[in-house]
C-alpha positions in Angstrom: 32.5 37.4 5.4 29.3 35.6 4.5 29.4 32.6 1.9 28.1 32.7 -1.4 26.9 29.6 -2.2 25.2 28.6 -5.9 22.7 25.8 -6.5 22.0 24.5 -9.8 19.1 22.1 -11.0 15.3 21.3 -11.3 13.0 20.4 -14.3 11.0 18.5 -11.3 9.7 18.3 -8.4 12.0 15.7 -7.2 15.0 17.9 -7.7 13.5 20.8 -6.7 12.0 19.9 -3.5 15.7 18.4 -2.1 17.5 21.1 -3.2 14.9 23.9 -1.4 15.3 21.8 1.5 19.3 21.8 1.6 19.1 25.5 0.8 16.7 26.1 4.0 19.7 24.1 5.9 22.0 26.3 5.0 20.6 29.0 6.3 19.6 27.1 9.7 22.9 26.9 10.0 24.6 30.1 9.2 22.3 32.8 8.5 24.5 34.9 7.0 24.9 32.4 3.9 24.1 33.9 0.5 22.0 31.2 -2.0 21.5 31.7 -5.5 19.4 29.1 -7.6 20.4 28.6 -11.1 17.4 26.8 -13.4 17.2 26.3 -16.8 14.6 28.9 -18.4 10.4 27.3 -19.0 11.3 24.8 -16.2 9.4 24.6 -12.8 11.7 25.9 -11.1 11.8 29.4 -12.2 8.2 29.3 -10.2 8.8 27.2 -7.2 12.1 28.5 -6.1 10.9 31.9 -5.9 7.9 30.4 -4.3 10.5 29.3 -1.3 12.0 32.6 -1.2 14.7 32.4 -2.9 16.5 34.3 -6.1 17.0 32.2 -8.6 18.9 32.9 -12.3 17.3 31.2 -15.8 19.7 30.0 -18.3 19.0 28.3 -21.8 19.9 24.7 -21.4 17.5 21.4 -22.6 18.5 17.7 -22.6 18.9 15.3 -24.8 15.4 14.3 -26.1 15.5 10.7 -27.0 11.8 10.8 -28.6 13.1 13.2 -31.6 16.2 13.6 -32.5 14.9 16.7 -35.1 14.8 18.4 -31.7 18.0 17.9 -30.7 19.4 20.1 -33.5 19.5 23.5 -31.5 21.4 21.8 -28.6 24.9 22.6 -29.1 23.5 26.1 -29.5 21.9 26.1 -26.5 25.2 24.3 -24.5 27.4 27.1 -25.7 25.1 29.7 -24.9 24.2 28.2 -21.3 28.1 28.4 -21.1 28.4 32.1 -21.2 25.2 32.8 -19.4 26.8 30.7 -16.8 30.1 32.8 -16.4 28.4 36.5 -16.1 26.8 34.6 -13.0 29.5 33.9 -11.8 31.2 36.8 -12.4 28.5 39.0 -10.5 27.8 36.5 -7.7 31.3 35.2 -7.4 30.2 31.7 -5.5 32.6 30.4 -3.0 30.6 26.6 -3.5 28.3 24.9 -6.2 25.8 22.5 -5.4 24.4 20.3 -8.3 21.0 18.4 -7.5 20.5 17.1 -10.8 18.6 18.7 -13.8 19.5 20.4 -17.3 21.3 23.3 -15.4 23.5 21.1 -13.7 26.0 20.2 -15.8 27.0 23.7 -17.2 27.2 25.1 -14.0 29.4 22.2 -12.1 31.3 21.9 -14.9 32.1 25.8 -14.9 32.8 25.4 -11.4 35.3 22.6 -11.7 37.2 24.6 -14.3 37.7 27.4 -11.9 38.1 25.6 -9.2 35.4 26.2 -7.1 34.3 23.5 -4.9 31.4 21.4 -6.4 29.0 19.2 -4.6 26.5 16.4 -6.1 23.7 15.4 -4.7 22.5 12.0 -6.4 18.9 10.9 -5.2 18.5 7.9 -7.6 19.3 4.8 -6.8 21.0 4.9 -10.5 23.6 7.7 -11.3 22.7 9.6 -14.4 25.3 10.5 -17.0 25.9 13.7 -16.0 26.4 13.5 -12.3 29.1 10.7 -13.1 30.9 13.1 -15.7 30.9 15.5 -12.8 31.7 13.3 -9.7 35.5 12.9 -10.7 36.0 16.4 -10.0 33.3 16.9 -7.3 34.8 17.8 -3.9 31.5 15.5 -2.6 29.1 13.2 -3.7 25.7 12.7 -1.3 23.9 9.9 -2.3 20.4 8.2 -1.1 21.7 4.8 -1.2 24.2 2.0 -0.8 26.3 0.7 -3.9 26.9 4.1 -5.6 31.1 3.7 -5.8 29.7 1.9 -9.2 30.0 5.3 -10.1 31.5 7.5 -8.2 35.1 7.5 -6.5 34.3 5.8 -3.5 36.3 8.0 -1.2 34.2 11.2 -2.7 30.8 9.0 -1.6 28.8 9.8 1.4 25.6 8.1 2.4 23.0 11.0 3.3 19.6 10.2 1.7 17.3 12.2 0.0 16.0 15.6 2.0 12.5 15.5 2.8 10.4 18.4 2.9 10.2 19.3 6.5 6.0 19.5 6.4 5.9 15.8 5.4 9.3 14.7 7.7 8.4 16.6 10.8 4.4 15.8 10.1 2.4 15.6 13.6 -1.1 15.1 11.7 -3.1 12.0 13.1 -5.3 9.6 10.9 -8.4 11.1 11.7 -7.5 14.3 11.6 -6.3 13.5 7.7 -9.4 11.5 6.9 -11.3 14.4 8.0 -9.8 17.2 5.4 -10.3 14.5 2.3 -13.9 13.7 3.6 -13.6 10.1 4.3 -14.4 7.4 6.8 -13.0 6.4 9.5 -12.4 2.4 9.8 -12.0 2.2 5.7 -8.5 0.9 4.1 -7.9 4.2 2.2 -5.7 3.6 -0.8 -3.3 7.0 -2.2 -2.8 7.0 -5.6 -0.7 9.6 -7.3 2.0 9.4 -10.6 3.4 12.8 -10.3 2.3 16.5 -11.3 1.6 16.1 -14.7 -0.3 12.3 -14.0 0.7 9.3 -15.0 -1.3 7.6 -17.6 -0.9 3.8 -17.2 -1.7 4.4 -13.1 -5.0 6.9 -14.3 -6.2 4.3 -16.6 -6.0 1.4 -14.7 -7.3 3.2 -11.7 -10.4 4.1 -14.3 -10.7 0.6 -15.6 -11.3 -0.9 -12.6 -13.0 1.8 -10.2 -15.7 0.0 -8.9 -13.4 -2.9 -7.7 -12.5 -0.7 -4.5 -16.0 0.0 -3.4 -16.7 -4.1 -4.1 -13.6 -4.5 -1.7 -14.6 -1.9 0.8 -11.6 0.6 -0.1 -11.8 3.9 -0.1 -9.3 5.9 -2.4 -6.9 9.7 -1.9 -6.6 10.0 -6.7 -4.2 12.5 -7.4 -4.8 12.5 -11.1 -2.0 15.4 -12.2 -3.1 17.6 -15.0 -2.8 15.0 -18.1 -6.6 14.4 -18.4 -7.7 15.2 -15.3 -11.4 16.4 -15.8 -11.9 12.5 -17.5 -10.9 10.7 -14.5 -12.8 13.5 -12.0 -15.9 13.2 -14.2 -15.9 9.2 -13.4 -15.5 9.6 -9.9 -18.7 11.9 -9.7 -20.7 10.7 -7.0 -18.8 8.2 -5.3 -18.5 9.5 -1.8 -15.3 6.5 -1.2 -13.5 8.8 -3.6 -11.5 12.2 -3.0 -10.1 13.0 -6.3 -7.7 16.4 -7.6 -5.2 16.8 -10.2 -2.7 18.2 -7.5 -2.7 17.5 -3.4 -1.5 20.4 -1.9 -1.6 18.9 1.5 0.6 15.9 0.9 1.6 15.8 4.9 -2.6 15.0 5.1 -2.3 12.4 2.6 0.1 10.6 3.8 -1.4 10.8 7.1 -4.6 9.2 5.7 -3.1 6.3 3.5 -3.1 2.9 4.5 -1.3 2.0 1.3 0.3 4.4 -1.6 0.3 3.6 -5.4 2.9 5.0 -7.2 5.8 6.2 -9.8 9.1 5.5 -8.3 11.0 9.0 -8.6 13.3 9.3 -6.2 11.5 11.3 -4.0 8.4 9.5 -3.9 10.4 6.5 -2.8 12.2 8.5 -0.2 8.5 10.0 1.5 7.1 6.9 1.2 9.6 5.4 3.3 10.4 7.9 5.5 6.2 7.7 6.2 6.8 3.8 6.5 3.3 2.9 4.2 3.8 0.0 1.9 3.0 0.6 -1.8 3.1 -0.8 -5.3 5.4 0.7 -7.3 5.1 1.6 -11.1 8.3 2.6 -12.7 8.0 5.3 -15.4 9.8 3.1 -18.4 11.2 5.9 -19.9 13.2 7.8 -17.3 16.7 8.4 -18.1 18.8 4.4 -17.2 15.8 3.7 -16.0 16.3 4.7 -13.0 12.9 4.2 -11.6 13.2 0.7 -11.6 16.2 0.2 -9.7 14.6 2.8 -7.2 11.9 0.9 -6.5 13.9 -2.4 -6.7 15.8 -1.4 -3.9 12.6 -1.6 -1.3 11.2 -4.5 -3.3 14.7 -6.6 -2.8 14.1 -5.9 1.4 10.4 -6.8 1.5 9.3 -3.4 1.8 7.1 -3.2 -1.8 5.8 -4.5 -4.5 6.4 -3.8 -7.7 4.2 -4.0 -11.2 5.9 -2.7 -14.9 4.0 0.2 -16.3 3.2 -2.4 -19.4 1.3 -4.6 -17.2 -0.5 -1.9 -15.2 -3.9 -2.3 -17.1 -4.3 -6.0 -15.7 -2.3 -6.3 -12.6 -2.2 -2.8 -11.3 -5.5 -2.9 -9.2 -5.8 -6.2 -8.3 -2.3 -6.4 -6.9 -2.6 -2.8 -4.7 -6.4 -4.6 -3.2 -4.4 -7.7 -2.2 -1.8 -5.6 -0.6 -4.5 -3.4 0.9 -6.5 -6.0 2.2 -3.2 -8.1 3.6 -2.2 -6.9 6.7 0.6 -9.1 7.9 2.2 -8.0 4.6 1.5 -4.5 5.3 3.2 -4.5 8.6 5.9 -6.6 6.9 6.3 -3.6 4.5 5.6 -0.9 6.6 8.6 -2.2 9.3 11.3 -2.8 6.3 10.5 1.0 5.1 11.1 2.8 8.3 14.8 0.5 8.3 15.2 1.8 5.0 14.5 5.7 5.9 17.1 7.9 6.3 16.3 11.1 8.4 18.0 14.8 8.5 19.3 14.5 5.2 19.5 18.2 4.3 21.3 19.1 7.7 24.0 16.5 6.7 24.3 17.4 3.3 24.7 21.4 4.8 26.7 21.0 7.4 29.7 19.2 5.1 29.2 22.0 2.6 29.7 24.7 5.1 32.4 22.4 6.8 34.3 21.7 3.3 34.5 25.8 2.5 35.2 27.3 6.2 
């Protein structure tokens, strides 16, 4: 008899990705598995997943907003309602495993799970547990997690070292250099510099990046600008004309991108960190400062602590941003410092690991 096996989470790209990945796995694996993908309603999710062929089932959960706390007044609503949309899906798809990989939907769902004692699994890709994933490892029948020093807060024995799983376009990438310098339009023989803060943009990189544009054609750099979609035609507009400039709110190709970066600018989500060093490029990180224990921080603190980045606080971004990324760009005995300490730091197959002990754990 074929499992049923549910998946819960999303709200971004950096949980979405993983868990698509691990749900691909699964079906590498045993082809008979049967995945549902549980999201919270509005969230990215409810268009990617089905994207990547999968069903997936909306529920009305939100988090905590810390910005307003006006708009934290319907939340208890939403909890209990998320509750009972949670058990008719259960009910119908009767899920022999649940797989959390962090989001809103999470918690109702595990926690659901635990209480009917259905094997849960949690798969952690921050280098700092969030609140809900450590409510929900002491009853998790496993915890996957992307780096060392997680039994801070999750019962050690439940741990397992994994990594984060990495879209197989950009893990399994063949494209050369040229080939990726090509698509973008730019020269061969140029340092080329990727810059990119996520899919809705991230305004300290943008700005900075805007302040300072004609630095990297002083320095002879040429620069990949994803802008994401928070002011995007500002930023296009004021790379007009510049032919050392390919610029985009969104890369659709990031496998090219890669391919054609020297050196990467960037937030420090989990997954960002993960490609970044499973592509071995070195980069300057810029934590978002207000992600949830700030967790990018002590993502990006964990390559920075093995020589394998730099790192420059969101705050400081309008005066240090650019000059720091040129002097990385234009250091290459710090490059290849970087770029060797990142491919240590990379761990590969994640998503067959993490799939192969799910499938193991519920034989």
């Amino acid at each position: 008899m074929s499992k049923r096996i549910i998946i819960a989470g999303g709200g971004t790209g950096g949980h979405i990705f993983p868990a698509i990945a691990i749900a691909n796995a699964l079906v590498a694996q045993d082809p008979a598995v049967e995945i549902l993908f549980v999201g919270a309603k509005g969230k990215m999710e409810m268009e990617k997943v089905p994207q990547a062929g999968y069903q997936i089932e909306g529920i009305t959960i939100a988090g905590f907003n810390r910005s307003s706390f006006f708009k934290n007044i319907s939340l208890p609503f939403k909890l209990i309602t998320s509750y009972f949309q949670v058990k008719k899906i259960f009910k119908e798809f009767l899920p022999d495993a649940v797989v959390g990989v962090g989001g809103y939907s999470t918690l109702p769902v595990l926690r659901l799970a635990q209480a009917q004692g259905i094997p849960t699994f949690i798969h952690e890709s921050n280098s700092f547990a969030g609140k809900a994933n450590i409510f929900l490892g002491k009853k998790a029948t496993r915890i996957f997690v992307a780096s060392e020093g997680m039994q801070k807060f999750f019962p050690a024995a439940k741990i397992m070292i994994t990594g984060n799983p990495v879209r197989k376009q950009i893990a399994e990438s063949t494209i050369t250099k040229s080939e990726a310098l090509q698509y973008f339009g730019l020269k061969e023989n140029i340092i080329t510099v990727l810059v990119m803060g996520g899919s809705l943009g991230a305004k300290s990189i943008n700005d900075a990046i805007l302040e300072h544009l004609d630095q990297f054609e002083r320095r002879h750099l040429q620069l990949i600008w994803q802008t994401g979609k928070t002011n995007a035609e500002k930023y296009i507009v004021a790379a007009e004309g510049k032919p050392h400039i390919w610029i985009n709110e969104f890369i659709t190709d990031m496998d090219m991108a890669y391919a054609a970066a020297d050196t990467v600018i960037s937030r420090a989500g989990a997954m960002a960190v993960t490609e970044i060093c499973m592509q071995a490029k070195p980069a300057v990180f810029v934590p978002f400062p207000l992600a949830a224990e700030d967790h990018q921080t002590h993502n990006a603190m964990r390559l920075v602590n093995k020589d394998a980045a730099l790192i420059v606080r969101d705050a400081d971004a309008k005066l240090q941003l650019v000059s720091t990324s040129i002097q990385l760009a234009k250091d290459l005995e710090m490059r290849a410092l970087f770029s060797k300490n990142c491919r240590m730091l990379a761990l590969k197959d994640a998503d067959t690991v993490i799939a192969n002990e799910i499938l193991n754990a519920i034989q």
